[in-house]
CHARMM internal coordinates of N, CA and C (Angstrom, degrees):
IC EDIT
DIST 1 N 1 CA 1.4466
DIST 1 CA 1 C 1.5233
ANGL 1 N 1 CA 1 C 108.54
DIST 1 C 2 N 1.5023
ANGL 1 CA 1 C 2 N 112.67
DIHE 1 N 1 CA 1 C 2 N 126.03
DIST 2 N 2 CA 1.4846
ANGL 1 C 2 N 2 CA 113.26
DIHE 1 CA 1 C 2 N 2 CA 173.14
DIST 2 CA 2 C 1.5231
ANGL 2 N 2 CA 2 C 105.02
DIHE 1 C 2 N 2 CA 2 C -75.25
DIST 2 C 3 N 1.3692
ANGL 2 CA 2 C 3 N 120.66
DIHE 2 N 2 CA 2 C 3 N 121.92
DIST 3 N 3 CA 2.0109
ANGL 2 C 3 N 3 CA 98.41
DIHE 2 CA 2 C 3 N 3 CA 165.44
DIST 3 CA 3 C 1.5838
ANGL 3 N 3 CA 3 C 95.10
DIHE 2 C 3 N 3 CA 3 C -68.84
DIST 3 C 4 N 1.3715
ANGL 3 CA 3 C 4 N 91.64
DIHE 3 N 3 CA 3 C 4 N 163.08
DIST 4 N 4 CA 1.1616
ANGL 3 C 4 N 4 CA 138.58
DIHE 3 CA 3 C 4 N 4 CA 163.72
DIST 4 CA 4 C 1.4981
ANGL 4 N 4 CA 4 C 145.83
DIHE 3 C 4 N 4 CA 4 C -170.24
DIST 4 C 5 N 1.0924
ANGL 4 CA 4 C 5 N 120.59
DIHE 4 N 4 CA 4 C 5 N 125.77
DIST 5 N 5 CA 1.6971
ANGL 4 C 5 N 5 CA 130.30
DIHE 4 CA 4 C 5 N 5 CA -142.10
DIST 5 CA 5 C 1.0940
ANGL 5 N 5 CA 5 C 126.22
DIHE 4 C 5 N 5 CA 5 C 98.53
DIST 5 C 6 N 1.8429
ANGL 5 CA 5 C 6 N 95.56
DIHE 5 N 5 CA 5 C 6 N -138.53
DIST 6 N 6 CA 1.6900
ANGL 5 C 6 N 6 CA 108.19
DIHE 5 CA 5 C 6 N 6 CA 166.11
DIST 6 CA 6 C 1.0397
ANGL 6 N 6 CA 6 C 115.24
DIHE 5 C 6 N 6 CA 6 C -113.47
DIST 6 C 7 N 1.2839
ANGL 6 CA 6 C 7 N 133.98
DIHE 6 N 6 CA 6 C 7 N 158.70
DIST 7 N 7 CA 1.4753
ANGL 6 C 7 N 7 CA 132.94
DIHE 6 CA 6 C 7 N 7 CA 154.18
DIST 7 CA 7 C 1.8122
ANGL 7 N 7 CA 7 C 115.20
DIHE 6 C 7 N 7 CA 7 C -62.00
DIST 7 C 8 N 1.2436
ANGL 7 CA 7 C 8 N 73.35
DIHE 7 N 7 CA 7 C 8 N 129.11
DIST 8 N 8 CA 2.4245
ANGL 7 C 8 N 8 CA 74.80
DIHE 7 CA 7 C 8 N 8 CA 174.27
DIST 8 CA 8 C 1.4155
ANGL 8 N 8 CA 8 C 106.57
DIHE 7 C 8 N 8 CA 8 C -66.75
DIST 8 C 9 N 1.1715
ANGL 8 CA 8 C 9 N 127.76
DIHE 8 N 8 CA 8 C 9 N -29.12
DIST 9 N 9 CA 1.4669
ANGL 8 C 9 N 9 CA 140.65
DIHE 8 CA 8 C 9 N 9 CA -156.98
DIST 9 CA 9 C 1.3276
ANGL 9 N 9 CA 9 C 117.26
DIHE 8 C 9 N 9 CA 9 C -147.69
DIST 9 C 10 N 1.4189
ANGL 9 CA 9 C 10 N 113.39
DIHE 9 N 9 CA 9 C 10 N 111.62
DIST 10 N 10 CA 2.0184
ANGL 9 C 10 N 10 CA 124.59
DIHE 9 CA 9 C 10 N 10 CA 174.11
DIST 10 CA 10 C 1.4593
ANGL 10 N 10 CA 10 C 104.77
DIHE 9 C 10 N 10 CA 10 C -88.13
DIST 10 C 11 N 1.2689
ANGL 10 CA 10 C 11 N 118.78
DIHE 10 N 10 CA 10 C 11 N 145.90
DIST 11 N 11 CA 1.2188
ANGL 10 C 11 N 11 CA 121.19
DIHE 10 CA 10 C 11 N 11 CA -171.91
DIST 11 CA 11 C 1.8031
ANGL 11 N 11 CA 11 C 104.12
DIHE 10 C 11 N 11 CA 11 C -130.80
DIST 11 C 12 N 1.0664
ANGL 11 CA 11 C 12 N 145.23
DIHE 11 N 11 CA 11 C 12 N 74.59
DIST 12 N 12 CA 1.2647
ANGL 11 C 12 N 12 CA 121.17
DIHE 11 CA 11 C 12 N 12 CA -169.62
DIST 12 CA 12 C 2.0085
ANGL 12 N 12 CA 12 C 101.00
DIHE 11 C 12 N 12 CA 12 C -102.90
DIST 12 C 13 N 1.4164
ANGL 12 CA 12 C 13 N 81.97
DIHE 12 N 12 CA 12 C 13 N 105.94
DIST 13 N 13 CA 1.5494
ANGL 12 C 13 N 13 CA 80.03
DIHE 12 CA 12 C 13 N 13 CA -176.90
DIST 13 CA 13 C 1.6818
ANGL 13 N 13 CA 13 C 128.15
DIHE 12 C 13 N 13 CA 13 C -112.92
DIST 13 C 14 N 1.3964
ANGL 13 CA 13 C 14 N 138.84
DIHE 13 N 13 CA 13 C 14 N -176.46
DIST 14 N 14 CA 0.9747
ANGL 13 C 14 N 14 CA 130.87
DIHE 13 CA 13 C 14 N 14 CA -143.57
DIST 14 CA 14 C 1.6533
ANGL 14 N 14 CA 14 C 107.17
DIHE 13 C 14 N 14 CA 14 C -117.84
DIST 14 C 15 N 1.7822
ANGL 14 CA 14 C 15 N 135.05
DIHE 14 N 14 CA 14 C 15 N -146.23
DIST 15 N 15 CA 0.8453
ANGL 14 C 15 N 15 CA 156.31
DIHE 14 CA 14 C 15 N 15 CA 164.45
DIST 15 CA 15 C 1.9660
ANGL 15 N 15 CA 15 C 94.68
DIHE 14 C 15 N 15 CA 15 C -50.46
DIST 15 C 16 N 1.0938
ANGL 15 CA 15 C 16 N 105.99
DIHE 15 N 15 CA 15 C 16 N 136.81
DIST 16 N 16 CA 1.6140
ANGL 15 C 16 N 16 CA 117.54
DIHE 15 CA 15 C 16 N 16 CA 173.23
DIST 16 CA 16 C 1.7388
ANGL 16 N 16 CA 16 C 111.31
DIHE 15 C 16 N 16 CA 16 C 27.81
DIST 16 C 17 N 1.5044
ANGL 16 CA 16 C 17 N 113.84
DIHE 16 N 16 CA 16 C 17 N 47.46
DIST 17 N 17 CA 1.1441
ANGL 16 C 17 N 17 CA 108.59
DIHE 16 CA 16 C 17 N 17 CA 169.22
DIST 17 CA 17 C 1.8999
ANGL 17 N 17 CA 17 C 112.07
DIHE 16 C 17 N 17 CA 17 C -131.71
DIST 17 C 18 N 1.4389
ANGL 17 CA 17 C 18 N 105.01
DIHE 17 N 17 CA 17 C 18 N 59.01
DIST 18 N 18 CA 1.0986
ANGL 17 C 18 N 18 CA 107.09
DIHE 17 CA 17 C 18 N 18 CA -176.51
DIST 18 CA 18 C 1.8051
ANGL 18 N 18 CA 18 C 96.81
DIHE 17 C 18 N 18 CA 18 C -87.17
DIST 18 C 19 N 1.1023
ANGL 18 CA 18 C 19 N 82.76
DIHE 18 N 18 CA 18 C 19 N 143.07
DIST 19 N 19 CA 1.7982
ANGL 18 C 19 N 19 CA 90.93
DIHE 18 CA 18 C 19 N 19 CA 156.67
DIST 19 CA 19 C 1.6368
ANGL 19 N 19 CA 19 C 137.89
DIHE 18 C 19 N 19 CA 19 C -124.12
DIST 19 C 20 N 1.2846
ANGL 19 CA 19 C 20 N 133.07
DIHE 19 N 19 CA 19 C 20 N 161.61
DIST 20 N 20 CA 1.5584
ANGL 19 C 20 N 20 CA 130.35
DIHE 19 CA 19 C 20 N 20 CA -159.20
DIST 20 CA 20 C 1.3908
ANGL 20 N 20 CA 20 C 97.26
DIHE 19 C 20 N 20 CA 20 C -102.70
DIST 20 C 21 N 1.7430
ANGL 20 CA 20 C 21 N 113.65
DIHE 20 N 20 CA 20 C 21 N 93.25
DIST 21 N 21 CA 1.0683
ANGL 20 C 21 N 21 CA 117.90
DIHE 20 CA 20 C 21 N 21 CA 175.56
DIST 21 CA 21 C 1.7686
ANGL 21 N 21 CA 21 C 95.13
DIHE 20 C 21 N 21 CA 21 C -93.90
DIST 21 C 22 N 1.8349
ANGL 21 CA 21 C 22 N 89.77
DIHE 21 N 21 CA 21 C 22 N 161.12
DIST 22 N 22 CA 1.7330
ANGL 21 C 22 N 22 CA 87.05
DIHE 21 CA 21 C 22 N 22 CA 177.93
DIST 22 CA 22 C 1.5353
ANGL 22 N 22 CA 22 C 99.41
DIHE 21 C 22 N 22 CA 22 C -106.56
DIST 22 C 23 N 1.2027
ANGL 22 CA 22 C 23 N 104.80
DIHE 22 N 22 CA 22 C 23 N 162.38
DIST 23 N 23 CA 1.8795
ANGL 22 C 23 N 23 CA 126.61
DIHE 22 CA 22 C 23 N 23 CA 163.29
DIST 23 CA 23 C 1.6419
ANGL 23 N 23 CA 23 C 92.40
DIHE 22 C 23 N 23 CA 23 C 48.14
DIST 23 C 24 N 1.4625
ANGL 23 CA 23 C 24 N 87.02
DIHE 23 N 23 CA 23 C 24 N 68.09
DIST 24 N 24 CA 1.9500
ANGL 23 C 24 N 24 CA 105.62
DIHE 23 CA 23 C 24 N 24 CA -165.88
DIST 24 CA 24 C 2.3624
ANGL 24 N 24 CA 24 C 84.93
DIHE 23 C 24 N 24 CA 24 C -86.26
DIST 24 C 25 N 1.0321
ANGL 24 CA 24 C 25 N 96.57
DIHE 24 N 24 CA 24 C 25 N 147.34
DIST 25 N 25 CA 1.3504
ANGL 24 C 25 N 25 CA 123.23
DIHE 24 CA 24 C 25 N 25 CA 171.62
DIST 25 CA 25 C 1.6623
ANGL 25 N 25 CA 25 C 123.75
DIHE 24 C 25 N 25 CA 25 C -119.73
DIST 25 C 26 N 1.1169
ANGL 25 CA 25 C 26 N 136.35
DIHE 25 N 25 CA 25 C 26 N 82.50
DIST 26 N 26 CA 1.3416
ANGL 25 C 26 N 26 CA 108.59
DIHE 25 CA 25 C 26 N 26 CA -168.22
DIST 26 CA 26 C 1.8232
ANGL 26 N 26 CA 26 C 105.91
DIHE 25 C 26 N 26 CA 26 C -103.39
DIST 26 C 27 N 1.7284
ANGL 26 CA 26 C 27 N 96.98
DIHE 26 N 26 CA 26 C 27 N 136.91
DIST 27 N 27 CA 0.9066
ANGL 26 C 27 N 27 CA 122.73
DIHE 26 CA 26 C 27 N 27 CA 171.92
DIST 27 CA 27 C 1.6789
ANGL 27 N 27 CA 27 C 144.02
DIHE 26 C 27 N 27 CA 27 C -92.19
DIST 27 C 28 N 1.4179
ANGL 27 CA 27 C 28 N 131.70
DIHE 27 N 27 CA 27 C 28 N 99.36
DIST 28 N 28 CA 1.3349
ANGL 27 C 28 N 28 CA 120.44
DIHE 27 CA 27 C 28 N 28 CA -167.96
DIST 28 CA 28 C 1.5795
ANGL 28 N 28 CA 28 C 126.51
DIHE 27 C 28 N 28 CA 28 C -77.64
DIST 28 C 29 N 1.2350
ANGL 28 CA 28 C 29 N 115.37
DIHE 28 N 28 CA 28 C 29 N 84.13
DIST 29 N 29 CA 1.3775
ANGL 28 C 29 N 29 CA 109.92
DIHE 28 CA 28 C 29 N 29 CA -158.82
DIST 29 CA 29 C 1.8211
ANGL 29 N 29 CA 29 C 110.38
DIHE 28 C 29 N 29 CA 29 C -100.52
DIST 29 C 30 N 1.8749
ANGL 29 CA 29 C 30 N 109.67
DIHE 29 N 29 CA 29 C 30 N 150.13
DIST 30 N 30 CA 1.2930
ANGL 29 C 30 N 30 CA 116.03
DIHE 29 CA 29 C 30 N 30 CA 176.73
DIST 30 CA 30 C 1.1120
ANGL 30 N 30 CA 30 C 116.60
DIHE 29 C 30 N 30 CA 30 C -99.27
DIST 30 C 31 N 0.7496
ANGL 30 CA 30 C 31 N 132.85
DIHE 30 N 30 CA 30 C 31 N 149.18
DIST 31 N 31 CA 1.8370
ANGL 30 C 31 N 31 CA 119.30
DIHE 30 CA 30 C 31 N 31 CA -176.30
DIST 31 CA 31 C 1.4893
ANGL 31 N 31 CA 31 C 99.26
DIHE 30 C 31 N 31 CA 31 C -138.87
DIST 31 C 32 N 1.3535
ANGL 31 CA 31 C 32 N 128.27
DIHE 31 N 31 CA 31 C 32 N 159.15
DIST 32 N 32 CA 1.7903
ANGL 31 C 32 N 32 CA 133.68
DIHE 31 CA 31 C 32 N 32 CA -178.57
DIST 32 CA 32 C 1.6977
ANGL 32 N 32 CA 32 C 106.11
DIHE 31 C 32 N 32 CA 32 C -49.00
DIST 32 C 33 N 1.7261
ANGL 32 CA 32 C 33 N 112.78
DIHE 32 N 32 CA 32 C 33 N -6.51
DIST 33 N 33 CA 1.2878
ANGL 32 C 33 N 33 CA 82.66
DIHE 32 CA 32 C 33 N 33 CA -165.03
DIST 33 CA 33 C 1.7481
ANGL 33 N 33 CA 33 C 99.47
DIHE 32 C 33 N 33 CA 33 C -135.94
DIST 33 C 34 N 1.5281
ANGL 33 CA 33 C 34 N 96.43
DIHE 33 N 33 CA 33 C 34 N 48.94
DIST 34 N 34 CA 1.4246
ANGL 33 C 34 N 34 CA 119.53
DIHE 33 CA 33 C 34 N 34 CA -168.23
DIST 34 CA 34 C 1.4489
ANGL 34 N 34 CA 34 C 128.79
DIHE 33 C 34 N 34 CA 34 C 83.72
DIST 34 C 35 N 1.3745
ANGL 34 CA 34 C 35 N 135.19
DIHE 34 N 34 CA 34 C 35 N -173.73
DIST 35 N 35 CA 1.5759
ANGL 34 C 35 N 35 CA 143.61
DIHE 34 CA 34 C 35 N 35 CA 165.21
DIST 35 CA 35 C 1.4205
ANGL 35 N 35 CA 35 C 92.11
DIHE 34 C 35 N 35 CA 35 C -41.41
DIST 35 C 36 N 1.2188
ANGL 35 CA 35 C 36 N 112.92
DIHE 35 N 35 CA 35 C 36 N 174.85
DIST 36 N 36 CA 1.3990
ANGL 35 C 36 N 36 CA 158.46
DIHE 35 CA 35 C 36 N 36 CA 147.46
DIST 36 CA 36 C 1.8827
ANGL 36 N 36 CA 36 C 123.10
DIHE 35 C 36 N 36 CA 36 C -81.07
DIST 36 C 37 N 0.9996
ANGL 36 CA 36 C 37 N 108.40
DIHE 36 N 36 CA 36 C 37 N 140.85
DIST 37 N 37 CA 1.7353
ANGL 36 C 37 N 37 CA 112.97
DIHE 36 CA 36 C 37 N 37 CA 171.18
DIST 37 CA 37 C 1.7330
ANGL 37 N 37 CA 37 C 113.35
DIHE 36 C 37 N 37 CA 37 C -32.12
DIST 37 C 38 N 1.5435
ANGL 37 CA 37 C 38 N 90.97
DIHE 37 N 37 CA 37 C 38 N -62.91
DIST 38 N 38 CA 1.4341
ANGL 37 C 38 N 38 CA 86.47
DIHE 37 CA 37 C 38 N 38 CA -172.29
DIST 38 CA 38 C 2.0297
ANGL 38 N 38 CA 38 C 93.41
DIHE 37 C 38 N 38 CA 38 C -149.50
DIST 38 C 39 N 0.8122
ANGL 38 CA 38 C 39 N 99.22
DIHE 38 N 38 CA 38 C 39 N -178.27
DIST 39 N 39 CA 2.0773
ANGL 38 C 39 N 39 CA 113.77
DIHE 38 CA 38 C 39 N 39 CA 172.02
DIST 39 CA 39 C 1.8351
ANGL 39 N 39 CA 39 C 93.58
DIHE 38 C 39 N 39 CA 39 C -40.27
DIST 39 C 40 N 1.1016
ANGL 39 CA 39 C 40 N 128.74
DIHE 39 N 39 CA 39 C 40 N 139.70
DIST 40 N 40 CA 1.3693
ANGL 39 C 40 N 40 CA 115.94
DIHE 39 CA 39 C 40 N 40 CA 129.07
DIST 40 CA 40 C 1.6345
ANGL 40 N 40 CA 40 C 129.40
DIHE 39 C 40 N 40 CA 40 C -103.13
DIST 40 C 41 N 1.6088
ANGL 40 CA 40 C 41 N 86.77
DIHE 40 N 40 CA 40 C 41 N 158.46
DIST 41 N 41 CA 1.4411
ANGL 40 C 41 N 41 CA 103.03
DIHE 40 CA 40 C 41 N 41 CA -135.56
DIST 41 CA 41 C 1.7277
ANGL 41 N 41 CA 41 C 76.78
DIHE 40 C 41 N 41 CA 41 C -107.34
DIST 41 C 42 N 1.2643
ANGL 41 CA 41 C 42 N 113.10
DIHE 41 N 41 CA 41 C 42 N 118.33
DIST 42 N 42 CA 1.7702
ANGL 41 C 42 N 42 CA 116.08
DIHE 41 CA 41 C 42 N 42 CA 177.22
DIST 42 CA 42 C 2.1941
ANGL 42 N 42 CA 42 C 95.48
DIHE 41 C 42 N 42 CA 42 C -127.41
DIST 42 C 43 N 1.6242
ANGL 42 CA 42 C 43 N 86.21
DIHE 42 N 42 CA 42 C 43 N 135.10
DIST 43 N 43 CA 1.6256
ANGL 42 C 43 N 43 CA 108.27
DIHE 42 CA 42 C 43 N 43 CA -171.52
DIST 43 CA 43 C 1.4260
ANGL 43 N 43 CA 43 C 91.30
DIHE 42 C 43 N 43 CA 43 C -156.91
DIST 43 C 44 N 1.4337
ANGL 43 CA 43 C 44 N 93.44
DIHE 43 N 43 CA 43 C 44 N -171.65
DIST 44 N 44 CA 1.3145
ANGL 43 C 44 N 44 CA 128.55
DIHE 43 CA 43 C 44 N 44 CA -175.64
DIST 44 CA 44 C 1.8762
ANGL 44 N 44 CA 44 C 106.38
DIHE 43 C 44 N 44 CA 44 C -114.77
DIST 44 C 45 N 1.2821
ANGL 44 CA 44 C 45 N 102.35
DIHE 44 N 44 CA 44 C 45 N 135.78
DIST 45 N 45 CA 1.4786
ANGL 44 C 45 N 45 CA 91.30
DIHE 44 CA 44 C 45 N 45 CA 174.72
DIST 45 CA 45 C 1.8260
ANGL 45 N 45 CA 45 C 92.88
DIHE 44 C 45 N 45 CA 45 C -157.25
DIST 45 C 46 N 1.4224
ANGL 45 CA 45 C 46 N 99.99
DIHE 45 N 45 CA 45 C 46 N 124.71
DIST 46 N 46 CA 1.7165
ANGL 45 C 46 N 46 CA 100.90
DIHE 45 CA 45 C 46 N 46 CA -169.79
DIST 46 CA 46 C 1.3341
ANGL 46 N 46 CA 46 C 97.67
DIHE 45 C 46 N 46 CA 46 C 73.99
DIST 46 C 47 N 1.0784
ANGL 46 CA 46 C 47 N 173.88
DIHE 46 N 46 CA 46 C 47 N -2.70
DIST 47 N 47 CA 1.5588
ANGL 46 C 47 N 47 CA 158.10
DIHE 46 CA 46 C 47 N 47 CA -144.94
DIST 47 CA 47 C 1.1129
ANGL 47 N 47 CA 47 C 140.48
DIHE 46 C 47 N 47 CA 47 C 51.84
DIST 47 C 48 N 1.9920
ANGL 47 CA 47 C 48 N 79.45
DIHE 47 N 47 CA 47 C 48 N 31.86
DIST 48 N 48 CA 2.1788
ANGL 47 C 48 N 48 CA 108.67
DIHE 47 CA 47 C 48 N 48 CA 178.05
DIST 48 CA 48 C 1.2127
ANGL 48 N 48 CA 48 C 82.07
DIHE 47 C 48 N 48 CA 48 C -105.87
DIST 48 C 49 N 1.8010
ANGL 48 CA 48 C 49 N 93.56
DIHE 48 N 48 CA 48 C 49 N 168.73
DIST 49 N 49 CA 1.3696
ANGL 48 C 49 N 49 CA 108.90
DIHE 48 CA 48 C 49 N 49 CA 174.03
DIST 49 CA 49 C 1.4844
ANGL 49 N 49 CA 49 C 75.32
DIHE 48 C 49 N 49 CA 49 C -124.35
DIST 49 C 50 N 1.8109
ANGL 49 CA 49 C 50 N 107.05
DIHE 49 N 49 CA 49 C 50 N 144.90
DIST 50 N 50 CA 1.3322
ANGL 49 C 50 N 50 CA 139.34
DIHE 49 CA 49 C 50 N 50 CA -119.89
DIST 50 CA 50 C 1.7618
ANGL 50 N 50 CA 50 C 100.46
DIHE 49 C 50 N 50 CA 50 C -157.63
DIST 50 C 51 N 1.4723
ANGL 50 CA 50 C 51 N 104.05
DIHE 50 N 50 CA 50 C 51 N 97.29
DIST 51 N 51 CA 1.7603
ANGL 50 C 51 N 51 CA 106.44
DIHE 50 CA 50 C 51 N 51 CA 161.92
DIST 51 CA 51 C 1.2072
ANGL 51 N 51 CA 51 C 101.49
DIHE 50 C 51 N 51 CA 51 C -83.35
DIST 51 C 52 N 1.2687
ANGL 51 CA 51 C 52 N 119.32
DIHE 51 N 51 CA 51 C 52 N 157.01
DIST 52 N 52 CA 1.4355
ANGL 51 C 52 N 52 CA 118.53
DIHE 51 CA 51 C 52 N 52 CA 174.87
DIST 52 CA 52 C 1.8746
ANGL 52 N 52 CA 52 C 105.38
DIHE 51 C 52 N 52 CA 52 C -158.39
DIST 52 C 53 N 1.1821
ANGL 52 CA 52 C 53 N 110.68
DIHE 52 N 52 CA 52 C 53 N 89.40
DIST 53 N 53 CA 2.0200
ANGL 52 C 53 N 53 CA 107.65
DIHE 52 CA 52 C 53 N 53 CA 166.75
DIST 53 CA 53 C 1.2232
ANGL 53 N 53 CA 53 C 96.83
DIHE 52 C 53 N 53 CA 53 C -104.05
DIST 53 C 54 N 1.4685
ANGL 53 CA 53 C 54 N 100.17
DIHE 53 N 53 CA 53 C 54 N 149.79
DIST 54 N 54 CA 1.7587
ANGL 53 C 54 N 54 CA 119.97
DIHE 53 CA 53 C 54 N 54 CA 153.18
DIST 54 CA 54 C 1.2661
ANGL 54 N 54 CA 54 C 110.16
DIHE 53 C 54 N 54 CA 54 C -89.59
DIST 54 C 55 N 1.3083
ANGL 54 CA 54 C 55 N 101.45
DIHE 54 N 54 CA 54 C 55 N 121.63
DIST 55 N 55 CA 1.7007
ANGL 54 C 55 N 55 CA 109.16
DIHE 54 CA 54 C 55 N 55 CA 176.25
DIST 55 CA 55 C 1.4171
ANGL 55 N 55 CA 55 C 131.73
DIHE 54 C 55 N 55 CA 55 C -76.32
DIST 55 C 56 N 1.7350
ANGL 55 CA 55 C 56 N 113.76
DIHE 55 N 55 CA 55 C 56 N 14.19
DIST 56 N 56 CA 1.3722
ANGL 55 C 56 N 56 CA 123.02
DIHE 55 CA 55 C 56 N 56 CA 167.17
DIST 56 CA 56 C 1.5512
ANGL 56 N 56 CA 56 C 98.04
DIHE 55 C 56 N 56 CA 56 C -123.61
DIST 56 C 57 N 1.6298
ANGL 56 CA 56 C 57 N 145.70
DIHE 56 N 56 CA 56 C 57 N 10.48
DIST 57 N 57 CA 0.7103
ANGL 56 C 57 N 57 CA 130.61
DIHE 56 CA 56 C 57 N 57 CA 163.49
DIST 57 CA 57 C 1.4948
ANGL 57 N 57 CA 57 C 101.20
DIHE 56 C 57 N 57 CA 57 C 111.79
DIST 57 C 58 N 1.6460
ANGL 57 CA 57 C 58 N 137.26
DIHE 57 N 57 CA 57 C 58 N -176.52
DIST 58 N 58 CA 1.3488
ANGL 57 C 58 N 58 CA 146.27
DIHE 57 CA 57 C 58 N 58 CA 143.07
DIST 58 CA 58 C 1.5203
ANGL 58 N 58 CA 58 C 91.84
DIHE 57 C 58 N 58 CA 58 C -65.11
DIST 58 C 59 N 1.5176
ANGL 58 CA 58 C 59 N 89.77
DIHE 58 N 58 CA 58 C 59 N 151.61
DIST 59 N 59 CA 1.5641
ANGL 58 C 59 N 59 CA 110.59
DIHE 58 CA 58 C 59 N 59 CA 170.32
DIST 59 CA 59 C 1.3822
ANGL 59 N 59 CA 59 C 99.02
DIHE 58 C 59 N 59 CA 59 C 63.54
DIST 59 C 60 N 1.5102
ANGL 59 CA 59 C 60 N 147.22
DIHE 59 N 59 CA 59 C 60 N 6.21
DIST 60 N 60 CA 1.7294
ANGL 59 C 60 N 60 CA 130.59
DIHE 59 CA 59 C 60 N 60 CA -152.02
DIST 60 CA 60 C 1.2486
ANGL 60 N 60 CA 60 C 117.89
DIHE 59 C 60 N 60 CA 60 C 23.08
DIST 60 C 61 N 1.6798
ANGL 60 CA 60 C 61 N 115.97
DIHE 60 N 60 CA 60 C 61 N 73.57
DIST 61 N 61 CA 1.4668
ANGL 60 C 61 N 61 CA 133.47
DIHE 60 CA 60 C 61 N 61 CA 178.85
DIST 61 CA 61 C 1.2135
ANGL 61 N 61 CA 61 C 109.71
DIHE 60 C 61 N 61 CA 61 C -88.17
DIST 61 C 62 N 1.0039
ANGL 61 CA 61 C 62 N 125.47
DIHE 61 N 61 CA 61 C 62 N -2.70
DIST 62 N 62 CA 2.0841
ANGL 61 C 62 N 62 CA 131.83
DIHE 61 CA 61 C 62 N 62 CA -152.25
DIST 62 CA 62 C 1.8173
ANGL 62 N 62 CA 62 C 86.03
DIHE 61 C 62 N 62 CA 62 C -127.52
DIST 62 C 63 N 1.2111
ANGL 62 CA 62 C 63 N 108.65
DIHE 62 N 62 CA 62 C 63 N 122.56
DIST 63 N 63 CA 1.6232
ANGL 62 C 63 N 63 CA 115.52
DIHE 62 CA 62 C 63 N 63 CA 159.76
DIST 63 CA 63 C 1.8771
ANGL 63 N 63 CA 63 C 86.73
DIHE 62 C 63 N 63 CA 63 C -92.29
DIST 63 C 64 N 1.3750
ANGL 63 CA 63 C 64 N 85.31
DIHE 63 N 63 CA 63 C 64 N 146.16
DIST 64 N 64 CA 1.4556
ANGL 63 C 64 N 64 CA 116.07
DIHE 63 CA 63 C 64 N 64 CA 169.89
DIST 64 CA 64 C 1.7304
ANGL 64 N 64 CA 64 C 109.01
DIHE 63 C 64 N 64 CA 64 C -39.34
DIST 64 C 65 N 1.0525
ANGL 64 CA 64 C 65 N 124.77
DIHE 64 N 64 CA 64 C 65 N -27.30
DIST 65 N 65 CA 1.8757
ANGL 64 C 65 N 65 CA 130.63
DIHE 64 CA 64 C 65 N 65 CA -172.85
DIST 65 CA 65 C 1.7891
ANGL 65 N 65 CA 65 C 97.06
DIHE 64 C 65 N 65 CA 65 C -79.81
DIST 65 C 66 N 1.3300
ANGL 65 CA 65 C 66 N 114.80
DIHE 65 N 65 CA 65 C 66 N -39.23
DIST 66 N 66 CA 1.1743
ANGL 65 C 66 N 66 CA 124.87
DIHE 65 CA 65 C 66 N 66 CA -164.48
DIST 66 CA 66 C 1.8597
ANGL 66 N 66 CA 66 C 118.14
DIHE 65 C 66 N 66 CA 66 C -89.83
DIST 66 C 67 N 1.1486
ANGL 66 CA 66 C 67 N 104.52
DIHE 66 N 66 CA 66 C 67 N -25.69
DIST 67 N 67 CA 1.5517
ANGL 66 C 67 N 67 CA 111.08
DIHE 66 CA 66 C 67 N 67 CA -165.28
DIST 67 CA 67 C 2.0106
ANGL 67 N 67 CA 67 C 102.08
DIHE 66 C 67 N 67 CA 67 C -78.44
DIST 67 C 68 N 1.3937
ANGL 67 CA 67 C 68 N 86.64
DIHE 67 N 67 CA 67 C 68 N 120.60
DIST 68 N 68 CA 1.6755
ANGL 67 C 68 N 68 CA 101.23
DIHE 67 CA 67 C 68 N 68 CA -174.01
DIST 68 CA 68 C 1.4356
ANGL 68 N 68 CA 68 C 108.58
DIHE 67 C 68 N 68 CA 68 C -64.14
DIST 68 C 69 N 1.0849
ANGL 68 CA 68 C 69 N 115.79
DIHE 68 N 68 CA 68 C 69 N 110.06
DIST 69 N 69 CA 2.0620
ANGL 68 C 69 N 69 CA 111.31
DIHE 68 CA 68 C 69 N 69 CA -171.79
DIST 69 CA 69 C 1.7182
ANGL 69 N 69 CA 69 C 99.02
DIHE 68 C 69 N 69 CA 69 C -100.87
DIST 69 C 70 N 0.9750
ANGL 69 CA 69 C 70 N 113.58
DIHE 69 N 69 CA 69 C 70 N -9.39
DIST 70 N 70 CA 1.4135
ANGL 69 C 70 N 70 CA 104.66
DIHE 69 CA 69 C 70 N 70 CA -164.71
DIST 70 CA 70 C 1.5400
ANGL 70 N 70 CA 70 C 99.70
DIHE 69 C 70 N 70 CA 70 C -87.53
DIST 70 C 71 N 2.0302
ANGL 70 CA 70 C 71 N 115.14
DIHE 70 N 70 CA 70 C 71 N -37.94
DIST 71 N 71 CA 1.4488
ANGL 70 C 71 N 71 CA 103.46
DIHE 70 CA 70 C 71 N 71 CA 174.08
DIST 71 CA 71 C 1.3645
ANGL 71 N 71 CA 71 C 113.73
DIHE 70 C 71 N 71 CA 71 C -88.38
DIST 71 C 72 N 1.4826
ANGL 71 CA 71 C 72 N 112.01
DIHE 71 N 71 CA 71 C 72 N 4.86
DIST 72 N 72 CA 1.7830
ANGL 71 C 72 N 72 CA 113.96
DIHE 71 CA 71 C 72 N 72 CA 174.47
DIST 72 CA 72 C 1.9434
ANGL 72 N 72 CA 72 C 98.56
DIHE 71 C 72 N 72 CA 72 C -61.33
DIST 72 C 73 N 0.9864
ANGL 72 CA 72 C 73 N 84.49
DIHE 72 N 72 CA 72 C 73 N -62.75
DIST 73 N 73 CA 1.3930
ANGL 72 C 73 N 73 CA 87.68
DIHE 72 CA 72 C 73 N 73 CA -179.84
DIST 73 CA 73 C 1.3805
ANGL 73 N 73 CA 73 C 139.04
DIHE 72 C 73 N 73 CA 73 C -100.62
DIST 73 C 74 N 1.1638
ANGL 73 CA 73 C 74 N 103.20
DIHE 73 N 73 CA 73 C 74 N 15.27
DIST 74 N 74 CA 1.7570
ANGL 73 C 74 N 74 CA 111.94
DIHE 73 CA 73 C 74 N 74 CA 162.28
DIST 74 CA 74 C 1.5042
ANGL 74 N 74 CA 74 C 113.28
DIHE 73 C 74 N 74 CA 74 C -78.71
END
COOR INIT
IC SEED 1 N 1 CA 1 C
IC BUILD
């Protein structure tokens, strides 16, 4: 799946809250206020189109002091 647009739905989720998005794309994006946690992961889930980051990273690599919230969600 190429993205394109917006996502209908942001997901920034936590410790064991991954979800099974379909025709998942992951994207490495920079934003003005650095990286991101981890890739976001944009799919379909129900017949939304679906952002989805973990906010400690893959593996929970990011302690809570460290995880950039400002480009999570910019």
């Amino acid at each position: 799946m190429k993205f394109e647009g917006k996502a209908e739905i942001g997901i920034i989720g936590g410790t064991g809250s991954d979800i099974e998005l379909e025709n998942v794309e992951e994207l490495k994006i920079y934003t003005p206020y650095g990286h991101t946690s981890d890739f976001i992961q944009v799919g379909e889930f129900k017949g939304k189109k679906v952002a989805f980051i973990s906010r400690h990273g893959t593996g929970h690599t990011l302690p809570p002091h460290n995880v950039n919230s400002r480009a999570n969600i910019d």
